[in-house]
MIVOLUM-422513 format. One record per residue: residue number from 1; residue in one letter; chain; x, y, z negated of N, C-alpha, C, O in turn. Coordinates in nm, 4 decimals, m for minus. Atoms other than C-alpha are relative to their C-alpha. Example, Ala and Ser with C-alpha at 12.3 -4.5 7.8 and 13.67 -1.06 7.14 Angstrom:
<sites>
@num: 1 residu: A chaine: A nX: 0.0890 nY: m0.1190 nZ: 0.0000 caX: 1.2300 caY: m0.4500 caZ: m0.7800 cX: 0.0900 cY: 0.1200 cZ: 0.0000 oX: 0.1936 oY: 0.1181 oZ: m0.0665;
@num: 2 residu: S chaine: A nX: m0.0820 nY: m0.1190 nZ: 0.0060 caX: 1.3670 caY: m0.1060 caZ: m0.7140 cX: m0.0770 cY: 0.1090 cZ: m0.0730 oX: m0.0261 oY: 0.2198 oZ: m0.0899;
</sites>
This chain:
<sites>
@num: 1 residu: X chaine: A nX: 0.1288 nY: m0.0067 nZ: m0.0650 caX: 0.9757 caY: 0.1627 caZ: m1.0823 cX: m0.1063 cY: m0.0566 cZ: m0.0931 oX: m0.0844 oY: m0.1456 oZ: m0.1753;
@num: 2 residu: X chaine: A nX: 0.0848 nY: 0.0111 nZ: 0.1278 caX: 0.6775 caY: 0.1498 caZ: m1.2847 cX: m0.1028 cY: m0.1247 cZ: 0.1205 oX: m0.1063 oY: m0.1213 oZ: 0.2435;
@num: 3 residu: X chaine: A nX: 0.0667 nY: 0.1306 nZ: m0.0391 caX: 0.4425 caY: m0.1956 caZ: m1.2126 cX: m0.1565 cY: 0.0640 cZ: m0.0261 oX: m0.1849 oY: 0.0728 oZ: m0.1456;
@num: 4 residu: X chaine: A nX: 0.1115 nY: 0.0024 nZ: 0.0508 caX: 0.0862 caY: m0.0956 caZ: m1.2094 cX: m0.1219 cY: m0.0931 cZ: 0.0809 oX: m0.1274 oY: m0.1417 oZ: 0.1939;
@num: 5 residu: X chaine: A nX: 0.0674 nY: 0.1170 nZ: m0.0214 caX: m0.1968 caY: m0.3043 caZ: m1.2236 cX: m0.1497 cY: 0.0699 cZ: 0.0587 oX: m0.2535 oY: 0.0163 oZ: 0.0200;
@num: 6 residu: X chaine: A nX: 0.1288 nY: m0.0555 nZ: m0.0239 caX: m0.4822 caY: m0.0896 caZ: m1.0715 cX: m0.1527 cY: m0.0943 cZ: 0.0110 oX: m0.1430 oY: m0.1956 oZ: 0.0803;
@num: 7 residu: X chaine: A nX: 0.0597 nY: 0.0405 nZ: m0.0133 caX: m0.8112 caY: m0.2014 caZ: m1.1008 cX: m0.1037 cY: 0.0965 cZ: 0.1194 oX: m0.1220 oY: 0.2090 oZ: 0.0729;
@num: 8 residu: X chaine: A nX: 0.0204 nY: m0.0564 nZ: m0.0674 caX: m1.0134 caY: m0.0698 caZ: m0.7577 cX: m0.1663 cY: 0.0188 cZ: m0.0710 oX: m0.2172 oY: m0.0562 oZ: m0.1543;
@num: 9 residu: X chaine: A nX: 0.2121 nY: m0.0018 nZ: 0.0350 caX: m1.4365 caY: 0.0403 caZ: m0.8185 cX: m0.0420 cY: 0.0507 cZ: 0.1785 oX: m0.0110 oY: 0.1464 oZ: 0.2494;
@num: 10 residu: X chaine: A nX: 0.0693 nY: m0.0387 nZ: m0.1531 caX: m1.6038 caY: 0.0484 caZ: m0.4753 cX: m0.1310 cY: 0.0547 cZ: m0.0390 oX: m0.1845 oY: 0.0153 oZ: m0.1426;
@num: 11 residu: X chaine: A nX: 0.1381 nY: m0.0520 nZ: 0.0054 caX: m1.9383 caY: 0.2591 caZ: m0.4301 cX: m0.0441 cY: m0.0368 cZ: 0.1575 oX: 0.0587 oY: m0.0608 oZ: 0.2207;
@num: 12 residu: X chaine: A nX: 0.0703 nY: 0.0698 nZ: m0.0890 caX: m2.1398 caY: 0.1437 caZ: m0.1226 cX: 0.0878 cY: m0.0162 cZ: 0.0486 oX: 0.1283 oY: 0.0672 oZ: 0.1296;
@num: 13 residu: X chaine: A nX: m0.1154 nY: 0.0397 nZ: m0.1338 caX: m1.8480 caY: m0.0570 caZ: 0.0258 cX: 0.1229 cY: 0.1226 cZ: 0.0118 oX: 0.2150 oY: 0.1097 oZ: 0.0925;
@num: 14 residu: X chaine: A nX: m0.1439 nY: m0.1008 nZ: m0.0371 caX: m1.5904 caY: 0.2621 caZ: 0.0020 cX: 0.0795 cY: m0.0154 cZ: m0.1748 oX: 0.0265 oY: m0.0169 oZ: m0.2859;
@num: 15 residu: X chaine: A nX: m0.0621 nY: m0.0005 nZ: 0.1405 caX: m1.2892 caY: 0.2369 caZ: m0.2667 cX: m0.0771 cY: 0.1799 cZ: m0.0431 oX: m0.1141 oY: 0.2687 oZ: 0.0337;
@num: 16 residu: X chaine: A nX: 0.0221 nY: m0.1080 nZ: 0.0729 caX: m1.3875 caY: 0.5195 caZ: m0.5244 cX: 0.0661 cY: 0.0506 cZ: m0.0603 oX: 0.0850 oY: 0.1691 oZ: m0.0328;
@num: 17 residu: X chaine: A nX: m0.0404 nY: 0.0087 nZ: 0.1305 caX: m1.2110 caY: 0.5037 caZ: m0.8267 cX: 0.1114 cY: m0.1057 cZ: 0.0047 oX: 0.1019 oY: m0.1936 oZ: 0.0904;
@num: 18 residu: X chaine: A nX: m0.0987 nY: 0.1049 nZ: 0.0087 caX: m0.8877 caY: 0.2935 caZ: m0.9218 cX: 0.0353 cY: 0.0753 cZ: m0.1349 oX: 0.0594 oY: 0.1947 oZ: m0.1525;
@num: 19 residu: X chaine: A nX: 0.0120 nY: m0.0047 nZ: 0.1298 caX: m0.8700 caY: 0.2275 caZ: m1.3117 cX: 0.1085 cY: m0.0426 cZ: m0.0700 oX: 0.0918 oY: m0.1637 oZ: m0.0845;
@num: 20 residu: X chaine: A nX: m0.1694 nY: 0.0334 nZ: 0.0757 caX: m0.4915 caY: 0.1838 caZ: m1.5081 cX: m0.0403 cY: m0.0531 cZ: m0.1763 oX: m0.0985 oY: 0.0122 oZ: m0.2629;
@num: 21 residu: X chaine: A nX: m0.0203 nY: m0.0140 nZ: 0.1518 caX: m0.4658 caY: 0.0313 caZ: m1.8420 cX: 0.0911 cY: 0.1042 cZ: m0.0407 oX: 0.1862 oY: 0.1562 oZ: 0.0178;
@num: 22 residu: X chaine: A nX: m0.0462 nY: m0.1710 nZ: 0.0869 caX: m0.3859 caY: 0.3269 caZ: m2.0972 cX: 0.1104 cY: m0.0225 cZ: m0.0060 oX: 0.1597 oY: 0.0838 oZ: 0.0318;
@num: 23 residu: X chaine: A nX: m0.1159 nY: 0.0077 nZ: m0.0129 caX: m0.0377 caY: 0.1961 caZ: m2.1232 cX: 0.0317 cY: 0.0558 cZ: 0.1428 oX: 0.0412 oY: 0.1784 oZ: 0.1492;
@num: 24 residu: X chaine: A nX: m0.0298 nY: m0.0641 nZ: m0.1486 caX: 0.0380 caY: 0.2594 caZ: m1.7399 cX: m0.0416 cY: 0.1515 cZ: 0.0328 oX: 0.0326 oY: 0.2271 oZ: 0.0955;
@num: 25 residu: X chaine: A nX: 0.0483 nY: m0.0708 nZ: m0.0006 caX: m0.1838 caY: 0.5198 caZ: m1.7575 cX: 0.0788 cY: 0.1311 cZ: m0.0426 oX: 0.0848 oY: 0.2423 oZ: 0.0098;
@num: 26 residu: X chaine: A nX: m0.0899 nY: m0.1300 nZ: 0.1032 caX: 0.0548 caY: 0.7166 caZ: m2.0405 cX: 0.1142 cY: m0.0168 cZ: 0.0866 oX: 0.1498 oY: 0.0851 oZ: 0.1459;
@num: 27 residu: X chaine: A nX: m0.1228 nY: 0.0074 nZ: m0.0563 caX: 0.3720 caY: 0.5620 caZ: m1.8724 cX: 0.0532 cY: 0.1082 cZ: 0.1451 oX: 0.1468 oY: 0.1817 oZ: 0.1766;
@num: 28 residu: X chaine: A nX: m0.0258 nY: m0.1078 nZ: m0.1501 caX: 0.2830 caY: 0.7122 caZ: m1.5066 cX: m0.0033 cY: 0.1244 cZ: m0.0470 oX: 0.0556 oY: 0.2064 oZ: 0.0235;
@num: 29 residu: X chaine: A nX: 0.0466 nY: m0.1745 nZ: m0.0060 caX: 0.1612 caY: 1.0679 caZ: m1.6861 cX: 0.1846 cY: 0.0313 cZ: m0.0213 oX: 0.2485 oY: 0.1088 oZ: 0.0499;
@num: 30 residu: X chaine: A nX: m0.1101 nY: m0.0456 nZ: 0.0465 caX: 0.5086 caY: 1.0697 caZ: m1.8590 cX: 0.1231 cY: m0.0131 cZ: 0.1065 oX: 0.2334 oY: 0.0276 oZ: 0.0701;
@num: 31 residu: X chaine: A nX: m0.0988 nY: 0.0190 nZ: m0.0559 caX: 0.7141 caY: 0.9796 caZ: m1.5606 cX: m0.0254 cY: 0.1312 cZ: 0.0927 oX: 0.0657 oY: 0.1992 oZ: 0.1400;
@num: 32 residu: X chaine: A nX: m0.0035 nY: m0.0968 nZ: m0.0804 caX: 0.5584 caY: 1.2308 caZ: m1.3701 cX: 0.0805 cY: 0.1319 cZ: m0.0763 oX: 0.1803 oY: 0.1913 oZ: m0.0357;
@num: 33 residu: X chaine: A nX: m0.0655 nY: m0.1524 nZ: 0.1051 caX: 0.6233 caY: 1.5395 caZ: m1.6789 cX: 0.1523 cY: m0.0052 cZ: 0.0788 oX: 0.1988 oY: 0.0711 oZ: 0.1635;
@num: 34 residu: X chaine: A nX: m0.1369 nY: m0.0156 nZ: m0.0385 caX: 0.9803 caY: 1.4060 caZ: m1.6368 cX: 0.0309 cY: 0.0416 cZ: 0.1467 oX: 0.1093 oY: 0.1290 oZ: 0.1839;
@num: 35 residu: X chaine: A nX: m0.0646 nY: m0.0827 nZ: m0.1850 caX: 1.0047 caY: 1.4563 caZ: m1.2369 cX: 0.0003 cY: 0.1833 cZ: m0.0018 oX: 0.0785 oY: 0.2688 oZ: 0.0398;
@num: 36 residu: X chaine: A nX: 0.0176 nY: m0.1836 nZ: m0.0472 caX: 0.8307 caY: 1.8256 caZ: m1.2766 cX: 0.0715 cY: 0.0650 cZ: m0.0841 oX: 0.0761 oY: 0.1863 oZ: m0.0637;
@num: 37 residu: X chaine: A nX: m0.0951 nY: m0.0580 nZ: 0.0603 caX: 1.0779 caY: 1.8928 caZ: m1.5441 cX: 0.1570 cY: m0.0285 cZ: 0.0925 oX: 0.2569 oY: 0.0373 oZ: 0.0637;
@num: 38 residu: X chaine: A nX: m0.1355 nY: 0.0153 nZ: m0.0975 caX: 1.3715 caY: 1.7887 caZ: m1.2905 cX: 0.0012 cY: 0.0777 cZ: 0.0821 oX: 0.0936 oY: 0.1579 oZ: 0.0952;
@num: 39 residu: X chaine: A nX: 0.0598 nY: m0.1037 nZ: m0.1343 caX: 1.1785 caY: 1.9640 caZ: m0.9753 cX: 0.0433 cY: 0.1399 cZ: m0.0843 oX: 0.1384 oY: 0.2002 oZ: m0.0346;
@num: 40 residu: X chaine: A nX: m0.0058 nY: m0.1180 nZ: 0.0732 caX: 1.1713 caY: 2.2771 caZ: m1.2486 cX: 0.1795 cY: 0.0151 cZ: 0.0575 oX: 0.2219 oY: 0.0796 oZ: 0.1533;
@num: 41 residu: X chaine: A nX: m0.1243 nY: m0.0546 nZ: 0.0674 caX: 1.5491 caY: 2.2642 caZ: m1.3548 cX: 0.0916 cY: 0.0413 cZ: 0.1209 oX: 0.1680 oY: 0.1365 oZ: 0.1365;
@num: 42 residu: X chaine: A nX: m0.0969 nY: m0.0259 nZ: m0.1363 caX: 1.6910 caY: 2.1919 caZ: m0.9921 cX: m0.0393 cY: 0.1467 cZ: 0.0865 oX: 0.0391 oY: 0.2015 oZ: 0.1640;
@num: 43 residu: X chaine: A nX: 0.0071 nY: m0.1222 nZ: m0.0576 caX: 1.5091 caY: 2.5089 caZ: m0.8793 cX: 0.0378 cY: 0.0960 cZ: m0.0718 oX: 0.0241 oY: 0.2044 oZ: m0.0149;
@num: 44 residu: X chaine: A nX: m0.0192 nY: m0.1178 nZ: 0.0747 caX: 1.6168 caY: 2.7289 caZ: m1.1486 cX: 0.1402 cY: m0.0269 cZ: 0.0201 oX: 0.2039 oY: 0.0761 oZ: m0.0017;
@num: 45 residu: X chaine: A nX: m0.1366 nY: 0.0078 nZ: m0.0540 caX: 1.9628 caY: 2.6035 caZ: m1.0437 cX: 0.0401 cY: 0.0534 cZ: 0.1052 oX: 0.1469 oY: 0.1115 oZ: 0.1248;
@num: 46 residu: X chaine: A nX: 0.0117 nY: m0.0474 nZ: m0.1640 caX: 1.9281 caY: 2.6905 caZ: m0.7226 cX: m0.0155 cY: 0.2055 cZ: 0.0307 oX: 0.0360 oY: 0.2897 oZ: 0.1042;
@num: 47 residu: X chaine: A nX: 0.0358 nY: m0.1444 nZ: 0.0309 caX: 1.8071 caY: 3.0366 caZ: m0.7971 cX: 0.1229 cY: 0.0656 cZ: m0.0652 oX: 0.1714 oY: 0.1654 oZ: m0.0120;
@num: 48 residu: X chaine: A nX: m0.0827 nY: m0.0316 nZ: 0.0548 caX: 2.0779 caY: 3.0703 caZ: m1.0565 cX: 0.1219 cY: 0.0240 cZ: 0.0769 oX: 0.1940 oY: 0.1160 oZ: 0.0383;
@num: 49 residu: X chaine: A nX: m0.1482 nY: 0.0285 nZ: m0.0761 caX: 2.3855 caY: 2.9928 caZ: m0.7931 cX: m0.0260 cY: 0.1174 cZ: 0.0977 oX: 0.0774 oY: 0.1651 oZ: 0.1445;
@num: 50 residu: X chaine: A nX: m0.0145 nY: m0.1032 nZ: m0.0943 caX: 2.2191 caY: 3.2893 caZ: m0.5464 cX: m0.0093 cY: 0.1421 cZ: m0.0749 oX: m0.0088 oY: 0.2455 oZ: m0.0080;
@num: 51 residu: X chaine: A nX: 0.0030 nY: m0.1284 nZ: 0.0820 caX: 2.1998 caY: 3.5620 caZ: m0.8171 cX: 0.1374 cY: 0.0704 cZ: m0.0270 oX: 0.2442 oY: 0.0116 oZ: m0.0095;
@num: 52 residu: X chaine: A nX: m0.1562 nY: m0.1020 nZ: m0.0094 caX: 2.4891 caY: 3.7946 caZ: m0.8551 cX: 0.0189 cY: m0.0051 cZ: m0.1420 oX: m0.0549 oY: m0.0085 oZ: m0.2404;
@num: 53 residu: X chaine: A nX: m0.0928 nY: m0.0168 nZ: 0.1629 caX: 2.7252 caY: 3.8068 caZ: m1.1376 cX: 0.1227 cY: 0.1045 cZ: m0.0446 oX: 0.2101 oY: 0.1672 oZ: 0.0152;
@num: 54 residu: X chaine: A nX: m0.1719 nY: m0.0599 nZ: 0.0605 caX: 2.9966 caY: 3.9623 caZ: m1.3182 cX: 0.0259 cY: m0.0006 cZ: m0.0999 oX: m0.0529 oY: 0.0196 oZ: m0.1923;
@num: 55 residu: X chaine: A nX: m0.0410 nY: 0.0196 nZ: 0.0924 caX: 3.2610 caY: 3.9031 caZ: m1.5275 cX: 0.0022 cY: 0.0528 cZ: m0.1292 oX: m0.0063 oY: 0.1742 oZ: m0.1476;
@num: 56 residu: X chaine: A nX: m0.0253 nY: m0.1557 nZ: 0.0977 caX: 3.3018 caY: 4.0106 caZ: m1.8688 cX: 0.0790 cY: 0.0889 cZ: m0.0224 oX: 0.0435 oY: 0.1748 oZ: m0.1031;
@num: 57 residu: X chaine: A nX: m0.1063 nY: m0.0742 nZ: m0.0241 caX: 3.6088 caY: 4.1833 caZ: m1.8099 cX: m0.0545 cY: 0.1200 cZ: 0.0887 oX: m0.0242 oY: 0.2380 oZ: 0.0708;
@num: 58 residu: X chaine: A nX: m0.0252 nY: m0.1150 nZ: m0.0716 caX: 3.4846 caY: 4.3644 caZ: m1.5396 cX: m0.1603 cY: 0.1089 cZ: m0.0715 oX: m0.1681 oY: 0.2271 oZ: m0.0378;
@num: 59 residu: X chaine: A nX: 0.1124 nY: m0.0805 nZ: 0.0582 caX: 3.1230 caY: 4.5028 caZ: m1.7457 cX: 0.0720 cY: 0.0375 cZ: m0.1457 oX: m0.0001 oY: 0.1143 oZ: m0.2095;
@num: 60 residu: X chaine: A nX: m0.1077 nY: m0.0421 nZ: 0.1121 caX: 3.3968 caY: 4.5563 caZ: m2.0559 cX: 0.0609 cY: 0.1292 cZ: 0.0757 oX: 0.0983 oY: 0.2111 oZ: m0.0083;
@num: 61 residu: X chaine: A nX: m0.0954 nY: m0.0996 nZ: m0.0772 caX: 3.5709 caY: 4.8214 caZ: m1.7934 cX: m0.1086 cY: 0.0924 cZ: 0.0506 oX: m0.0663 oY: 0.1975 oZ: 0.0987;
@num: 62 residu: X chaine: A nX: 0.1015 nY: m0.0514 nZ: m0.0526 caX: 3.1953 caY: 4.9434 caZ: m1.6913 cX: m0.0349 cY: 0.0860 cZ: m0.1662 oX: m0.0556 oY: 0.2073 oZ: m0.1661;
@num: 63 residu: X chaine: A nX: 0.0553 nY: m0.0560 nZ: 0.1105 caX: 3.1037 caY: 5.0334 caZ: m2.0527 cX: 0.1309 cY: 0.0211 cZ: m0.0948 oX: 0.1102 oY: 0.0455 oZ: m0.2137;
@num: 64 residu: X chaine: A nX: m0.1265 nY: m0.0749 nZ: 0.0601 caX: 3.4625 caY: 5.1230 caZ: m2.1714 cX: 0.0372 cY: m0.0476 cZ: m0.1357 oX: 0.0770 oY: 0.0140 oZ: m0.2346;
@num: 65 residu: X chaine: A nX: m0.0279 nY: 0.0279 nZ: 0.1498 caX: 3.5025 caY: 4.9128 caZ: m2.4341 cX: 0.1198 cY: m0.1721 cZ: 0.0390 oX: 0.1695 oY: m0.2352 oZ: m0.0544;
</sites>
């Protein structure tokens, strides 16, 4: 779990803005990449397991070789 230290900016009395040192800043961008590269892979898994297949034996017996 990533520790961040937000700094808040209010505009008349309402939060606005909340400000990360650039370290946290890079750390959170890069933790996110990594999730939407996980989110990605697990759906292309998912996709992959309902797609139809066949062996090479049996497309070796389709094209006669």
């Amino acid at each position: 779990m990533i520790k961040l230290h937000p700094r808040i900016l209010e505009k008349e009395g309402k939060k606005e803005f909340a400000v990360l040192p650039f370290e946290e800043f890079e750390r959170l961008t890069e933790e996110l990449s990594a999730y939407e590269d996980l989110r990605d892979l697990r759906s292309a898994k998912a996709q992959e397991e309902r797609a139809s297949s066949s062996s090479l034996g049996d497309i070796r017996k389709e094209l006669n070789i």
